[in-house]
C-alpha positions as CSV (number, residue, x, y, z in Angstrom):
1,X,0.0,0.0,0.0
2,X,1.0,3.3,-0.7
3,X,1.6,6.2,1.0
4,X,-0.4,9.1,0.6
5,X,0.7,12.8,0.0
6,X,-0.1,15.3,2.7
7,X,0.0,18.1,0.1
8,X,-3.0,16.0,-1.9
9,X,-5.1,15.2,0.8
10,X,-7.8,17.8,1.0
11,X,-7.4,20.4,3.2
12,X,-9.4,23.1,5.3
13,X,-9.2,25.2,1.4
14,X,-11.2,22.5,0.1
15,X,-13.4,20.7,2.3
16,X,-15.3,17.5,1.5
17,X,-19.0,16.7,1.5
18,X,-20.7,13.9,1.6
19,X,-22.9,14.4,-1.5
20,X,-26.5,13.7,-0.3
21,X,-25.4,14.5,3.5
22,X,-25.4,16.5,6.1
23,X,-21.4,16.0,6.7
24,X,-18.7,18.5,6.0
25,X,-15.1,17.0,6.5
26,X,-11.9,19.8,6.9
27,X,-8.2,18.6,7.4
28,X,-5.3,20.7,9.1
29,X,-1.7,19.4,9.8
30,X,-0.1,20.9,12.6
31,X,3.6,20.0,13.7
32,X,3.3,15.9,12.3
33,X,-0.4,16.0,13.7
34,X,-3.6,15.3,11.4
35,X,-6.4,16.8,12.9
36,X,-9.7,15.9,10.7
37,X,-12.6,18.7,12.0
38,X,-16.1,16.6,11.4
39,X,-19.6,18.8,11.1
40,X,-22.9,17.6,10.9
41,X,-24.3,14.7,11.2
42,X,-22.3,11.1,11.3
43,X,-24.8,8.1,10.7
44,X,-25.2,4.9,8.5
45,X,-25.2,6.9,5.5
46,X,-21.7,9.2,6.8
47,X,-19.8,6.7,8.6
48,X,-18.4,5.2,5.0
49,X,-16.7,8.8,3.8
50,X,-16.1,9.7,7.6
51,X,-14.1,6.2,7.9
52,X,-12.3,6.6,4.3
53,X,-11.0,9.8,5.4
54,X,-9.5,8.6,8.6
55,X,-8.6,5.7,7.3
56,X,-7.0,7.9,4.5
57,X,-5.0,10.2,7.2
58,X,-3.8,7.2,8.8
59,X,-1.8,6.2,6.0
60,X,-0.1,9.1,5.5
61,X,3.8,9.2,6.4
62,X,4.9,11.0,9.3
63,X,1.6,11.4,11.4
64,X,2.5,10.1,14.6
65,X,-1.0,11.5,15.9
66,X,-4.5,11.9,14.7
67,X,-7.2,13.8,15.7
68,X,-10.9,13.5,15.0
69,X,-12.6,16.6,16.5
70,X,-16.2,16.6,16.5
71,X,-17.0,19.4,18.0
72,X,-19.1,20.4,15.3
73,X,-20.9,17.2,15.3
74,X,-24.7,17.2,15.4
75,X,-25.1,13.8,15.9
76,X,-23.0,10.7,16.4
77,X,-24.9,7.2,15.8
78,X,-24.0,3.5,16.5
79,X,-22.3,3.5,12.9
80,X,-20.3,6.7,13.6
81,X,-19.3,5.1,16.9
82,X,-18.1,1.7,15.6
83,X,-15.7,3.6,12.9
84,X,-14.6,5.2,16.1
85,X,-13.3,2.0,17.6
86,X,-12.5,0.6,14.4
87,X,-9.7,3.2,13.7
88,X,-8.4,3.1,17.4
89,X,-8.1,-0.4,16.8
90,X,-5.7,0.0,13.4
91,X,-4.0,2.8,15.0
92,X,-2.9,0.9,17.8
93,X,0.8,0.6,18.4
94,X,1.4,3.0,15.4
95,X,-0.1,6.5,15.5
96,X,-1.9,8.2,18.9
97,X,-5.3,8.4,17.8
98,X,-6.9,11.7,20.2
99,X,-11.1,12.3,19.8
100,X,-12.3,15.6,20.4
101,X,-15.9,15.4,21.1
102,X,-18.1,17.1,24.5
103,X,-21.7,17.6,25.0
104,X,-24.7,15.2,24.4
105,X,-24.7,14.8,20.6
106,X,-20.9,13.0,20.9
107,X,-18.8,12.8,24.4
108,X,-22.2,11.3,25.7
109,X,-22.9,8.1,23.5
110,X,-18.9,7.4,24.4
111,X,-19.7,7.8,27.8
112,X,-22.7,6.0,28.1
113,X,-21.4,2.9,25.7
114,X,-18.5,2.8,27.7
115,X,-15.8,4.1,25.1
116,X,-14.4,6.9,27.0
117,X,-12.8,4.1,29.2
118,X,-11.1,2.6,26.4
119,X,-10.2,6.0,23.8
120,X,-8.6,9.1,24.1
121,X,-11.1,11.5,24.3
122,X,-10.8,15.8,25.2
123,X,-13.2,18.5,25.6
124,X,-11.3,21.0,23.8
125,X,-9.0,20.5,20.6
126,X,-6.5,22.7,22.8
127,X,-6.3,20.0,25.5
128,X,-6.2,17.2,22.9
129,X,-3.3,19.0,21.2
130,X,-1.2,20.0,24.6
131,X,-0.8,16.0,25.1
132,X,1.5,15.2,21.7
């Protein structure tokens, strides 16, 4: 498998939407961090692009950390969730993988399926970004 460009991957200039959705995806690299800012909604019908795109930032050389932040997020399903642990799960041993995410729509449904005991999860992207 190869690895992917950081200068081709899209960036906060050209953000991606799910056509059909109600999901906007931005990138930013900061300092060998991916951060991957999520707005909208990430259901059955998200999860797919929402997973490519992490899946995507994983692969890329010299990330030693990525961040999802959801602060933005509307609403986080069971789908949305399981790419969650999924990605943690491939990351492991490799890359830090850091999940920005408070209030009921996202930090709640971690809490409350009993994620936040297993993943790296912050309130702020500030206090997500002070640990690398």
């Amino acid at each position: 498998m190869g690895v992917a460009d950081p200068e081709k991957v899209a960036t906060g200039d050209m953000p991606e939407i799910t056509p059909g959705s109600q999901l906007r995806l931005d990138v930013d690299f900061t300092e060998g961090v991916a951060v991957l800012h999520a707005a909208g909604e990430i259901d059955v019908v998200t999860a797919p692009a929402f997973e490519r795109k992490l899946t995507e930032l994983a692969a890329l050389c010299g990330t030693s950390t990525l961040v999802a932040d959801l602060l933005d997020v509307q609403f986080l399903s069971s789908a949305g969730l399981a790419v969650l642990m999924r990605t943690a799960d491939e990351l492991e041993g490799r890359s830090r993988f850091l999940i920005v995410a408070d209030g009921p729509a996202t930090a709640r449904p971690m809490v409350l399926v009993g994620l936040a005991e297993t993943l790296e999860i912050f309130p702020t992207l500030e206090a997500a970004l002070s640990t690398v």
